[in-house]
C-alpha positions in Angstrom: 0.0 0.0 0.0 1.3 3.1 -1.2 0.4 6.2 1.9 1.1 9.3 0.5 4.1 12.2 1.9 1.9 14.6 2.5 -1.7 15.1 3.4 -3.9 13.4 1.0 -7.2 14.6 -0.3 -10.5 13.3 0.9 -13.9 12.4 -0.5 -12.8 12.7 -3.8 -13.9 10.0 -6.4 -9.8 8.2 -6.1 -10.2 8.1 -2.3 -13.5 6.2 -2.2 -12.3 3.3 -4.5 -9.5 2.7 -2.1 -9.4 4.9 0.9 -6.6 3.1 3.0 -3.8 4.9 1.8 -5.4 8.3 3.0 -6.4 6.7 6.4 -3.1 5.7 7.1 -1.5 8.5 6.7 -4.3 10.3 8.6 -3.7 7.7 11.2 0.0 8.3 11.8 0.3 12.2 11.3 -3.4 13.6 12.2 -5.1 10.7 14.2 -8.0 12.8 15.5 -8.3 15.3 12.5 -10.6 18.4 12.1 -11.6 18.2 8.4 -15.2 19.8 6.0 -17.4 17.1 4.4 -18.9 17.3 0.9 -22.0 18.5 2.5 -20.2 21.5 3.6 -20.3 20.3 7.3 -17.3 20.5 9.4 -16.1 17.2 11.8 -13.7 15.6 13.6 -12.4 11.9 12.3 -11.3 9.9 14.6 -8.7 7.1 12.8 -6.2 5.3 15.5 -8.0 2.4 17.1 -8.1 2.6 20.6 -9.0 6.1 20.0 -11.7 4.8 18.3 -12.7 2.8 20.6 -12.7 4.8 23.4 -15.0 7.7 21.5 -17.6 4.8 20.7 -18.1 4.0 24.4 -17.5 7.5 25.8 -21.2 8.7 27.1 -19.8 12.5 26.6 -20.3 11.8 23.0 -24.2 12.5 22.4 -26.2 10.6 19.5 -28.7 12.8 19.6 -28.3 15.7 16.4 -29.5 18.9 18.9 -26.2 18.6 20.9 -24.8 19.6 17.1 -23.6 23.4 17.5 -24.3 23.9 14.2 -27.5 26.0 13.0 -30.5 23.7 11.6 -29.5 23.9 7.9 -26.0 21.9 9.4 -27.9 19.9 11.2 -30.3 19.1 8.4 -27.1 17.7 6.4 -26.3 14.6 9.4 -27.8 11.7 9.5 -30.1 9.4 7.5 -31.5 11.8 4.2 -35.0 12.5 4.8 -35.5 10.8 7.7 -36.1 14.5 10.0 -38.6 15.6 6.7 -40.3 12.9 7.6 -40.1 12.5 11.4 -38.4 9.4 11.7 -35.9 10.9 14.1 -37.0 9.1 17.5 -34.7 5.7 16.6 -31.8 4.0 18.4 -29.2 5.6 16.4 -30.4 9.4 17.2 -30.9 9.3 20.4 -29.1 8.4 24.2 -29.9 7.0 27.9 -32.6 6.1 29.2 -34.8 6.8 26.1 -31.8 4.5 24.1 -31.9 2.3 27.3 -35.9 2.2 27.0 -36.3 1.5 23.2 -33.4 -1.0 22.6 -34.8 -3.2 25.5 -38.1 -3.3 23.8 -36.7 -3.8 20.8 -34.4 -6.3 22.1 -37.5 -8.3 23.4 -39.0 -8.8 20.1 -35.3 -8.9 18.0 -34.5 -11.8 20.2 -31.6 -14.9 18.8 -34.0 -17.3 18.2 -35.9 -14.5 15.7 -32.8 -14.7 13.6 -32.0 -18.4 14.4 -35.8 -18.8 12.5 -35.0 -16.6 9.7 -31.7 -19.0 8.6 -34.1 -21.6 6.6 -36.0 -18.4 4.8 -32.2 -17.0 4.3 -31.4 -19.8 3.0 -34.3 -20.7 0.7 -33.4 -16.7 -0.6 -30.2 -17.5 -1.7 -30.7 -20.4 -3.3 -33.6 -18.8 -5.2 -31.8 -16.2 -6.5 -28.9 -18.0 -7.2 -30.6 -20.4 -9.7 -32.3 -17.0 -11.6 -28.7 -16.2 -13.3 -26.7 -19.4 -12.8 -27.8 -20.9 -15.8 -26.4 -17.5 -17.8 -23.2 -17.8 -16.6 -22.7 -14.0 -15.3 -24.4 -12.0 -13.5 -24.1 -8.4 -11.8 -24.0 -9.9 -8.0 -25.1 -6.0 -6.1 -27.5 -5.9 -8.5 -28.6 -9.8 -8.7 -27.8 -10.6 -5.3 -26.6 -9.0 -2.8 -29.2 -6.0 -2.9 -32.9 -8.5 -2.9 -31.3 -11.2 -0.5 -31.4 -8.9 2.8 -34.3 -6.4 1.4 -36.6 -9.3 1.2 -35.3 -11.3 4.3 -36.0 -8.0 6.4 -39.3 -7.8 4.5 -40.5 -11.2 5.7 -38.6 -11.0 9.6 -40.8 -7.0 10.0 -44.2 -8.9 8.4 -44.8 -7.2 5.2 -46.8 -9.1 3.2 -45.6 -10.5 0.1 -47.9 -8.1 -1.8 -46.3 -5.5 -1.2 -42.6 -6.2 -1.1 -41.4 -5.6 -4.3 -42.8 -2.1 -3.7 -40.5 -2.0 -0.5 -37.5 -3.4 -2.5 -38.0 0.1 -5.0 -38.2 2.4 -2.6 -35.1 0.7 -0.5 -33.2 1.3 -3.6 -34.0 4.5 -4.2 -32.9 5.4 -0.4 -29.3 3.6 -1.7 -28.5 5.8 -4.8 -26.9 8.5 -3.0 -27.7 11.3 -5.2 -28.1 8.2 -8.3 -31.6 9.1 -9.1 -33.8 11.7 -9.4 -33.4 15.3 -7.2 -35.4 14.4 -4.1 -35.6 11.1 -4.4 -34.1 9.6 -1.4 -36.2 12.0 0.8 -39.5 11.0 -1.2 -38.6 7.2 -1.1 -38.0 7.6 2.5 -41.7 9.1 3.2 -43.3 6.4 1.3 -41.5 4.2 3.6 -42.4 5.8 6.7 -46.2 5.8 5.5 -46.5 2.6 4.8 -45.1 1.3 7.9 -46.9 3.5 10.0 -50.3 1.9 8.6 -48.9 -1.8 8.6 -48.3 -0.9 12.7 -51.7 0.4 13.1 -53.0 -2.5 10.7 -51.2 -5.3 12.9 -52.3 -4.0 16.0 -55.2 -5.6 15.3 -54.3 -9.2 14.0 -50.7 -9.6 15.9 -48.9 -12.7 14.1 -45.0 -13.7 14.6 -42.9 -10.8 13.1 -40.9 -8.0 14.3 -43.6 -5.6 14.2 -46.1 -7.6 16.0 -43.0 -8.7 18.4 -42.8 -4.9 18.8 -46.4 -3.9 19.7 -46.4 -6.8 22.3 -43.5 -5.4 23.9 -45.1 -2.3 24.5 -48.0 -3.6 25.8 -46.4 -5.7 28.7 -46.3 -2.5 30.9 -43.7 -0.4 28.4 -44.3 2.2 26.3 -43.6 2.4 22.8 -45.2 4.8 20.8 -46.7 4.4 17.1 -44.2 7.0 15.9 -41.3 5.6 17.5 -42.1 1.6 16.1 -42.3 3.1 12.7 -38.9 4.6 13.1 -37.5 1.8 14.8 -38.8 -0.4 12.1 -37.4 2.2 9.3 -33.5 2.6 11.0 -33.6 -1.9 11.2 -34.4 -1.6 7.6 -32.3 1.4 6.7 -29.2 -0.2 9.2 -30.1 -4.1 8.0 -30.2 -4.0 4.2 -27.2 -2.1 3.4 -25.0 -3.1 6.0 -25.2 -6.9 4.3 -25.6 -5.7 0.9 -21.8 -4.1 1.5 -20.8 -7.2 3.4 -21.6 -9.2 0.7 -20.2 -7.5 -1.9 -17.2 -6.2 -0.8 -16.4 -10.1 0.4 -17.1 -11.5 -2.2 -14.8 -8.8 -4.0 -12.1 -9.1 -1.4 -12.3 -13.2 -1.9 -11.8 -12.4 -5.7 -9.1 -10.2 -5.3 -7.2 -12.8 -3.0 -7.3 -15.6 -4.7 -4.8 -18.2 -2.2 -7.9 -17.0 0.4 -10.8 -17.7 -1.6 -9.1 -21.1 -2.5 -8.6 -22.4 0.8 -12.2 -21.3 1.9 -13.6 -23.3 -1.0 -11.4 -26.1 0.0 -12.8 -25.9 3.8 -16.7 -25.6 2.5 -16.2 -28.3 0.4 -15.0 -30.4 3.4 -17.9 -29.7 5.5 -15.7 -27.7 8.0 -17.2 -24.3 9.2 -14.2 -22.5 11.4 -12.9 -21.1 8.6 -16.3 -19.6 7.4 -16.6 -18.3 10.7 -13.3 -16.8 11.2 -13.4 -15.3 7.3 -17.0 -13.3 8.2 -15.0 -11.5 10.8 -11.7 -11.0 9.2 -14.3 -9.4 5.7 -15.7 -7.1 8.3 -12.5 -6.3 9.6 -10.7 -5.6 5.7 -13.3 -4.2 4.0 -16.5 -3.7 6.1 -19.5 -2.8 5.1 -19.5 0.9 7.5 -16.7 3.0 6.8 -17.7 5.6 9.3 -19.9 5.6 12.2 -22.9 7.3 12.5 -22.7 10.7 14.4 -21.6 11.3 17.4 -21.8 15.2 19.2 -19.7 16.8 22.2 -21.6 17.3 25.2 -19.2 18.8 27.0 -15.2 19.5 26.5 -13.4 16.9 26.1 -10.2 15.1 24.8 -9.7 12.4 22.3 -6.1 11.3 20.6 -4.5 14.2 22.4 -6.8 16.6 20.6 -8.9 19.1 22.6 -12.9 18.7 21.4 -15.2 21.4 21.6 -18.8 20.8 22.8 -21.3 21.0 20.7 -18.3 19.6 17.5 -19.4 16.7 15.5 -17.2 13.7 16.1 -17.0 10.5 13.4 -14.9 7.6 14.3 -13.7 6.0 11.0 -14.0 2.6 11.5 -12.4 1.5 8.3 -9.2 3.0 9.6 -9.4 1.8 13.1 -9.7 -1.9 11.6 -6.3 -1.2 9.9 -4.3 0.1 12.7 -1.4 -1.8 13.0 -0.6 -1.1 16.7 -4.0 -3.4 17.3 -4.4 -5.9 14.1 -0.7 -8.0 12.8 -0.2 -6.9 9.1 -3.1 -5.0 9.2 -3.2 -4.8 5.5 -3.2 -8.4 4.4 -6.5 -11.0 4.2 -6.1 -13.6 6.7 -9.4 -15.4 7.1 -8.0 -17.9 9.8 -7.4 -14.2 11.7 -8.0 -15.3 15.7 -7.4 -12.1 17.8 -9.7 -10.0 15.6 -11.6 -7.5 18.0 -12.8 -5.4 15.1 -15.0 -2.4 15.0 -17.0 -3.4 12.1 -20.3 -3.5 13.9 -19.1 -0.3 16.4 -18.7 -0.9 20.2 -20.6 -0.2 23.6 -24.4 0.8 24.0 -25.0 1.1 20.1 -23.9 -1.9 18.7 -25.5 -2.7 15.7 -28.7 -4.9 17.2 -29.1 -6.5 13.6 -25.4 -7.8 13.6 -26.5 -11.5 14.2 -29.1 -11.4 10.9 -26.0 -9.6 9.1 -23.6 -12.2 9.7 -26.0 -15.0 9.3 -27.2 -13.7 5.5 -23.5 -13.0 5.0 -22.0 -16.0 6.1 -25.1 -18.0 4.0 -24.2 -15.6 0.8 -20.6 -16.8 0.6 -21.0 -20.5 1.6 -23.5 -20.8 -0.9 -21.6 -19.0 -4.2 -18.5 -20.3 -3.3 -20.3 -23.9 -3.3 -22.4 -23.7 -6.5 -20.2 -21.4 -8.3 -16.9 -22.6 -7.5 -15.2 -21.0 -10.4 -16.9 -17.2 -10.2 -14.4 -15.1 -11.3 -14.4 -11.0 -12.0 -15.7 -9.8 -15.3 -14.4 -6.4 -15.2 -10.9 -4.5 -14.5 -10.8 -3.2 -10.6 -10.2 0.3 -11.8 -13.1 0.5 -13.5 -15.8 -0.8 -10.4 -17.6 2.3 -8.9 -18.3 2.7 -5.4 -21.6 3.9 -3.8 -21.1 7.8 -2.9 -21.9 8.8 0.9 -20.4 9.0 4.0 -20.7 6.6 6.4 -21.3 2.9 4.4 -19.0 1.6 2.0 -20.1 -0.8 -0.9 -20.0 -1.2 -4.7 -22.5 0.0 -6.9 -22.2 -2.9 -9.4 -19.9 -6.3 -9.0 -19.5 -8.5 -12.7 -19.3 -11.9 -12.4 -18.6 -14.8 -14.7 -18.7 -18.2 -14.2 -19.1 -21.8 -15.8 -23.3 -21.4 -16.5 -25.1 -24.4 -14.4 
């Protein structure tokens, strides 16, 4: 890896398609760096790991976007797009203690392990189904194929929505993807659509609970906690927002890492072929530690004074811990730089750290880890069907993933 002598330039087209370089030098001369964002907003970055680690779990760093010291058009320019338009605010990742301490518990009693340990069959069923629509062509786009319908429609079916209606919900989740892709507005009008719909599927389910996250939801709140209509439809809205693209990135950029290290993919094949799983297990991890699937964390806002990496931070100063760069930081992670799927002491950061851990990591890691398993088993010869310079990468700020990934393979 080539880090530049002096201070690179960020954001730029070149730095998304391989920002490492950039994030270590950031990490060995600026480690807690003061920097503007395309939007025009002003932030710290946060790149060293225990740094990192520390501002993840530090309760002086607010969630909620009114600690921002910035006036309301700044603030308007953090956080999910549309999601304030169209009052969707009043979710885990906005918010702290005890309203965060209130919601996740209710959430955590209807997002419970065996939900997800049920959804494996259906995750499984998904794959395959979607794997047999362009096997037989031998190629395939696998964002576009793959990786974007398998979680859309697995979160679909775990929150209820009715088959009906989920193609609907698979075009406006792609819309709130494109990242200024589509049309002007777009992202803030898909967004409202979403926030509609769910709002009358809550008030529709009220009255005939069955077994999905949404009914799981309104029976939490009835057992002596409160959960309001408003906040259920926000919490259903950040599980979809968080879910889908989180394991839409997973899956693409492992399955792009795999092909780019060919000695790793080999001797993963070789070990699901075998019927042995530790290596799967290990290489989920060590993908979410090379090439994850959130490049920055969400926001974070001062409270109060405070220091992080030696740097003095004001209150009120917008603070985003780069987790991409933290999972390269080779005072914490042995050649930090290199694929090692049999990595043991791998404490990453991919899923953040403390109070707001992602809650939807276990379904991530379950449609992941089915994803890979599966390809690598039915299409054992998948190979890349364009030249790495020439791959795009999704625009935005805080998730990383590809736009399109070209495939070939022998057609089955």
């Amino acid at each position: 890896m080539n880090v530049p002598n002096t201070a690179p330039e960020l954001f730029t087209w070149e730095f998304a398609a391989d920002p490492y370089p950039a994030y270590a030098w950031l990490r060995e001369h600026a480690p807690v760096h003061w920097t503007k964002l395309p939007s025009g907003v002003e932030a710290w970055l946060v790149t060293r790991y225990a740094d990192a680690r520390q501002a993840l779990a530090d309760g002086r760093l607010s969630k909620n976007p009114d600690h921002h010291a910035q006036d309301a058009h700044g603030k308007s320019r953090t956080g999910i797009p549309g999601e304030r338009s169209a009052n969707l605010m009043t979710h885990l990742l906005n918010i702290d203690p005890p309203d965060h301490t209130r919601l996740r518990r209710l959430v955590s009693k209807a997002f419970t392990p065996r939900r997800v340990a049920h959804m494996a069959p259906r995750v499984q069923e998904l794959t395959d189904d979607l794997i047999d629509r362009f096997a037989p062509q031998g190629k395939a786009d696998l964002i576009h194929d793959f990786a974007f319908p398998l979680p859309i429609y697995a979160i679909c079916d775990l929150l209820g929505v009715p088959h009906e209606d989920q193609d609907k919900f698979c075009e406006w989740a792609g819309m709130m993807i494109r990242h200024g892709g589509g049309p002007r507005g777009g992202v803030a009008r898909s967004v409202k659509k979403i926030r509609d719909y769910l709002a009358e599927l809550i008030h529709r389910k009220r009255g005939n609970l069955g077994d999905d996250l949404i009914s799981g939801l309104i029976r939490a709140s009835d057992h002596g906690e409160h959960l309001t209509e408003n906040e259920a439809a926000a919490m259903c809205f950040v599980l979809l927002f968080a879910g889908f693209e989180t394991t839409i990135n997973l899956i693409g950029n492992g399955v792009y890492a795999l092909l780019r290290n060919p000695a790793q993919r080999a001797r993963l094949l070789k070990s699901i072929e075998a019927g042995d799983t530790g290596l799967l297990d290990t290489g989920i991890e060590e993908l979410l530690r090379y090439d994850g699937p959130v490049e920055l964390a969400t926001w974070r806002y001062a409270t109060e004074p405070l220091t992080i990496g030696g740097r003095r931070i004001a209150t009120g100063d917008p603070v985003l811990v780069v987790l991409a760069a933290a999972d390269r930081d080779p005072a914490r992670f042995t050649e930090p730089d290199t694929l090692d799927l049999a990595r043991a002491d791998n404490q990453h950061l991919g899923y953040g750290h403390g109070i707001h851990y992602c809650l939807g990591a276990p379904l991530a890691r379950l449609e992941g880890r089915t994803a890979l398993e599966t390809l690598l088993r039915r299409l054992p010869d998948l190979r890349l069907a364009a030249y790495p310079a020439d791959l795009r990468w999704r625009g935005g700020l805080i998730m990383r993933g590809l736009r399109e990934l070209p495939v070939e393979f022998t057609a089955r």
